[in-house]
C-alpha positions in Angstrom: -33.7 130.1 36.4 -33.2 128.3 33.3 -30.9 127.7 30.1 -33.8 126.5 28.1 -33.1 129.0 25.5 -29.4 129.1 24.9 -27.9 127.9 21.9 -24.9 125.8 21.9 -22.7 126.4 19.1 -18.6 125.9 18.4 -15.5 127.9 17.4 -13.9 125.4 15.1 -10.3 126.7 16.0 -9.5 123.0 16.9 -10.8 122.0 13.2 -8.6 124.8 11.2 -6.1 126.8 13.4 -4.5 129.8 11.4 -2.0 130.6 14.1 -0.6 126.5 14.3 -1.5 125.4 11.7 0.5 122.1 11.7 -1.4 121.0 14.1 -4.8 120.7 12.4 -4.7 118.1 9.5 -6.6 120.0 6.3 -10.4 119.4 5.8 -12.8 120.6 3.2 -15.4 122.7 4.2 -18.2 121.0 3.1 -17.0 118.1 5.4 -16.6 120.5 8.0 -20.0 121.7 7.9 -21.5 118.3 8.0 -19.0 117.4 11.1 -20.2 120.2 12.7 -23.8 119.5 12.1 -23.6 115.5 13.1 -22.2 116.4 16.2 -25.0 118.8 17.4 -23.9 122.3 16.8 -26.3 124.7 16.0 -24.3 127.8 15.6 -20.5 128.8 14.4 -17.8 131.2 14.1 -17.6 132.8 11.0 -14.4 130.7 9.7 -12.7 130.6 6.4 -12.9 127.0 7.2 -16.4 126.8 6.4 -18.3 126.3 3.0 -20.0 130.1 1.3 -22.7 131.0 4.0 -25.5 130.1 1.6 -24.1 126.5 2.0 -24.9 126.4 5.5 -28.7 126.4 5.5 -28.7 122.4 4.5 -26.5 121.8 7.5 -29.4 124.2 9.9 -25.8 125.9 10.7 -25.8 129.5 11.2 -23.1 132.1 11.7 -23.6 132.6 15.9 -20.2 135.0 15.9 -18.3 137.3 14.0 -14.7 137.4 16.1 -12.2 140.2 15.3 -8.8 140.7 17.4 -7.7 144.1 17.1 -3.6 144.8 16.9 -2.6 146.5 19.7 0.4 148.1 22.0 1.0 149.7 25.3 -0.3 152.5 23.4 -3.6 151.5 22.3 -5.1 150.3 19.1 -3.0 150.5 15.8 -3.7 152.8 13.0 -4.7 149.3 11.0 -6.8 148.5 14.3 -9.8 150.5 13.3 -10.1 150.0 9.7 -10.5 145.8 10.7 -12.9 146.5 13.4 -15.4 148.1 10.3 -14.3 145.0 8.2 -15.6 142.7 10.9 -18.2 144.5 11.4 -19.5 144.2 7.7 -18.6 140.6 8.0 -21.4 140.5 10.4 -23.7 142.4 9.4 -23.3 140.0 5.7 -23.2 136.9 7.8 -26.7 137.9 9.7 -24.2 136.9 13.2 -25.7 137.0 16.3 -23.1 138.7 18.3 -19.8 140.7 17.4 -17.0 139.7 19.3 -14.0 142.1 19.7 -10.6 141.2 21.6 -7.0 143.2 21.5 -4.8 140.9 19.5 -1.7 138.7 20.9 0.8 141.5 22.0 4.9 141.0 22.3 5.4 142.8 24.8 2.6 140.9 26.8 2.6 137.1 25.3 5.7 136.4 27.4 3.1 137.1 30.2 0.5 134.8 29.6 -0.7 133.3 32.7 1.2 135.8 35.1 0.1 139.2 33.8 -0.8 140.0 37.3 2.8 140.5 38.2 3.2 143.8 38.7 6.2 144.0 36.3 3.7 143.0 33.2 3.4 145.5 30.7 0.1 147.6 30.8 -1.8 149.7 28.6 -0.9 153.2 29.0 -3.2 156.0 30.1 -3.2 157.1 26.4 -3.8 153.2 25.5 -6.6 152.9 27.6 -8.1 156.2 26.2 -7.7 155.0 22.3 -8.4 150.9 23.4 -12.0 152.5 24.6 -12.6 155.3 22.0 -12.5 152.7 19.5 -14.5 150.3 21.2 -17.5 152.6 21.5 -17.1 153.6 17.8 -17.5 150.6 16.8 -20.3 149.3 19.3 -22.3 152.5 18.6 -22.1 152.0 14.8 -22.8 148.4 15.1 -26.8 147.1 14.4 -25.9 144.0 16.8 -24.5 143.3 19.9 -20.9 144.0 20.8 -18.8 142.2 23.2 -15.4 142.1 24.3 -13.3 139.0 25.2 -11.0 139.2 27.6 -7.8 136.9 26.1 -4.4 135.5 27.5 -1.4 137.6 26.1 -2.9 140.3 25.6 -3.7 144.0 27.5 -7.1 142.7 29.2 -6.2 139.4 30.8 -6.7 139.7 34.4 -9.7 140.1 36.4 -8.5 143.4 37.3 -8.0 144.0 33.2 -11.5 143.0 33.1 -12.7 145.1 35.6 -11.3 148.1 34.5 -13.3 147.7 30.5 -16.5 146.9 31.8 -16.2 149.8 34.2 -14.8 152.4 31.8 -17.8 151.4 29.1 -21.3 152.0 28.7 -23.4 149.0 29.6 -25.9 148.9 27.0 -22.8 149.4 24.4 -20.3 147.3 25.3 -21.2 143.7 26.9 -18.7 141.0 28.0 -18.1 137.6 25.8 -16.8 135.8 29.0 -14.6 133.0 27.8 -14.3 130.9 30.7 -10.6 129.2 30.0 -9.2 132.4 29.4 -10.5 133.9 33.0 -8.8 131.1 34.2 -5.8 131.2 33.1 -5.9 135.1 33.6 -6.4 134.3 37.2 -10.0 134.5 37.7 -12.5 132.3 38.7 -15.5 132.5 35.8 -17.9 131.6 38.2 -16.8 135.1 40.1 -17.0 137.0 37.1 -21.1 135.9 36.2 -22.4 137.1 39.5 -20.2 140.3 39.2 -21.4 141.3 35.3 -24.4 139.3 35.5 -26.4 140.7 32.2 -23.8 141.7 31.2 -22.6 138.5 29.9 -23.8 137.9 26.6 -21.8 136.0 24.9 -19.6 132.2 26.4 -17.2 130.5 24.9 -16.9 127.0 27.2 -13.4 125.6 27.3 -11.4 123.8 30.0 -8.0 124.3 31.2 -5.8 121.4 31.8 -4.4 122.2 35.3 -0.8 121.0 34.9 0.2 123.0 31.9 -1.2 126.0 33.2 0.8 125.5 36.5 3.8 125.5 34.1 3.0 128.3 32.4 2.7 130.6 35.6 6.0 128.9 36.3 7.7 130.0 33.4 8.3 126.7 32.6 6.4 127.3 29.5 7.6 130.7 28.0 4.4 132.3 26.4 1.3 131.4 25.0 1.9 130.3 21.9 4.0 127.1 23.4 1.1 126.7 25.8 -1.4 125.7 23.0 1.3 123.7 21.6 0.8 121.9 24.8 -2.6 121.9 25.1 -3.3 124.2 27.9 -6.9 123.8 26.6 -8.7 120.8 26.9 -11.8 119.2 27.0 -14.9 120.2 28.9 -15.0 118.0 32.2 -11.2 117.4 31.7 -9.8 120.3 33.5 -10.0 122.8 35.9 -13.2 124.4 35.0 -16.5 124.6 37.4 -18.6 123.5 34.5 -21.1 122.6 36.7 -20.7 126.3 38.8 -20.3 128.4 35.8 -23.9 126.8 34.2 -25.5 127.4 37.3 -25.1 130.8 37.6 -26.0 131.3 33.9 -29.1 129.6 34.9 -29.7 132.1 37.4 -29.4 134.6 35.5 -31.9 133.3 32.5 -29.1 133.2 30.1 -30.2 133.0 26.4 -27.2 133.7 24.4 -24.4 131.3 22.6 -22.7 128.8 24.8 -19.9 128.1 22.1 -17.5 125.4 22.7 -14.0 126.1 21.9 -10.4 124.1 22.3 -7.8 125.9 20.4 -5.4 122.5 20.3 -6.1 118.9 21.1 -3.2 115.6 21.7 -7.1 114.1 19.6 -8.5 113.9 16.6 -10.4 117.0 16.2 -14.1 115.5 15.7 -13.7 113.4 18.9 -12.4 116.3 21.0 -15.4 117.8 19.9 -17.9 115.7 20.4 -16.3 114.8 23.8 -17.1 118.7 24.9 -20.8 118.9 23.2 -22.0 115.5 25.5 -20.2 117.2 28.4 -22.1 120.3 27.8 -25.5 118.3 26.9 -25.0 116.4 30.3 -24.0 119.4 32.7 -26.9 121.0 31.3 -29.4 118.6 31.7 -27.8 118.1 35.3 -27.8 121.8 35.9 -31.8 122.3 34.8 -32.4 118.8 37.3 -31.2 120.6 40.4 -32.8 123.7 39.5 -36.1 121.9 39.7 -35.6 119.6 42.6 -33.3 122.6 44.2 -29.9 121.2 45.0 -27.1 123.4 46.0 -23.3 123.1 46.1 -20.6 122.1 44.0 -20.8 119.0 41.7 -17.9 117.2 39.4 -18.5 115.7 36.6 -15.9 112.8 37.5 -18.2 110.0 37.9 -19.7 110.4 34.8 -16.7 111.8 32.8 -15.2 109.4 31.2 -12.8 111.6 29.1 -9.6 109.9 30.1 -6.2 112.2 30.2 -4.5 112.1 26.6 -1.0 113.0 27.3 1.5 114.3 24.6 3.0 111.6 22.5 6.6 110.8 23.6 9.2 112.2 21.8 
């Protein structure tokens, strides 16, 4: 039971976010590089943030991810849908990435969903959606020379645990793997902890973010409308800040020998960008050094990371 040879790497979303934009002050990619570096990141999404691949050597950076998010409706895949995943995948395959991650992209009719797409009055894929959203998935993972993983992502047609459920089910094991991304489950309704003893090996790929509590309550409310406004409130937040079992969900990677990416991730941030960071890589460095100490002297049971946490709530600036 050990974590001794995962890599930690980042999404640097919070750094250079296409979809909000105005919320991430500009920064050169060289600097960005170097950021990441200083800060203890071994590994990153490929990002048009980031300085030409051959740049990234200096830094000991390398590309851990290749992420593609497919357009998709209630009736599967778009005809544009299948043409990107071969794009992505030739990203990869030029980026030497570890892993190919695949998602359905943000949907209309299901954004206004986010957080509640359990309700039975949610859109869902239909049985032809489900046929093509497969079909295309297993084209893909069959021509790809690297692992393939699909992650599961608010407002779109996988979300809930049941979503979940249904992929991994309906695909071939040693095709399709799961990129679990632990604030997502959550706000999907699961419990990430659940979903590593249920897929197990199966889980290949992590992207680590917390989930601040209160938005998400107003999200399932409806208080919030969609996702979209959701990151413009920082449903995401820092690791040990939120409603994540950080503590629970690295145990039972442990447990299962885990060796892929652990990639931190926080779409938005009431922070500076480098701080919110580097506040979620010591987290990380600290639950997993806390983690591998009960392993060896075999403790059991939930643990917090409050008394050692010192990531004090940053609410929204008053307007």
């Amino acid at each position: 039971m050990t974590l001794t040879n995962a890599s930690v790497g980042i999404v640097p979303i919070i750094f250079a976010n296409d979809d909000l934009p105005e919320l991430t002050p500009p920064i050169e990619p060289e600097a960005l590089a170097m950021q990441l570096a200083r800060l203890g990141f071994r590994g990153s999404q490929l990002s048009r943030a980031l300085p030409p691949l051959d740049c990234l050597d200096k830094h000991a950076l390398r590309i851990a991810e290749v992420y593609a998010a497919l357009p998709c409706t209630s009736d599967g895949p778009t005809p544009q849908a299948r043409e990107l995943a071969f794009e992505r995948l030739l990203a990869a395959q030029r980026s030497h990435a570890s892993v190919l991650v695949f998602s359905y992209h943000l949907s209309p009719e299901r954004v206004g969903w986010s957080g509640r797409a359990n309700d039975p009055a949610a859109p869902k894929l239909t049985e032809q959606g489900q046929t093509r959203a497969l079909d295309l998935l297993t084209e893909i993972a069959r021509a790809s020379d690297r692992p393939l993983v699909y992650h599961p992502h608010t407002g779109t047609f996988v979300e809930t645990p049941e979503e979940v459920e249904w992929l991994m089910s309906s695909t071939d094991a040693d095709l399709v793997g799961l990129c679990l991304d632990v604030g997502h489950y959550i706000v999907g309704g699961g419990d990430p902890v659940q979903a590593i003893q249920r897929y197990r090996q199966r889980v290949r790929h992590v992207h680590m973010k917390d989930v601040d509590g209160r938005v998400l309550a107003q999200l399932r409310a409806g208080a919030i409308p969609d996702f979209h406004e959701a990151l413009r409130a920082r449903v995401f937040t820092e690791l040990g800040n939120g409603v994540l079992d950080l503590i629970g969900v690295l145990r039972e990677l442990s447990r299962q020998d885990y060796s892929g990416w652990l990639m931190c991730e926080q779409d938005t941030t009431w922070r500076p960008a480098a701080e919110s960071a580097a506040i979620s890589r010591a987290v990380l460095a600290f639950a997993t050094r806390l983690v591998s100490s009960q392993a060896r002297n075999g403790s059991r049971g939930r643990c917090r990371l409050d008394s050692w946490c010192c990531t004090s709530r940053v609410d929204p600036p008053a307007s």
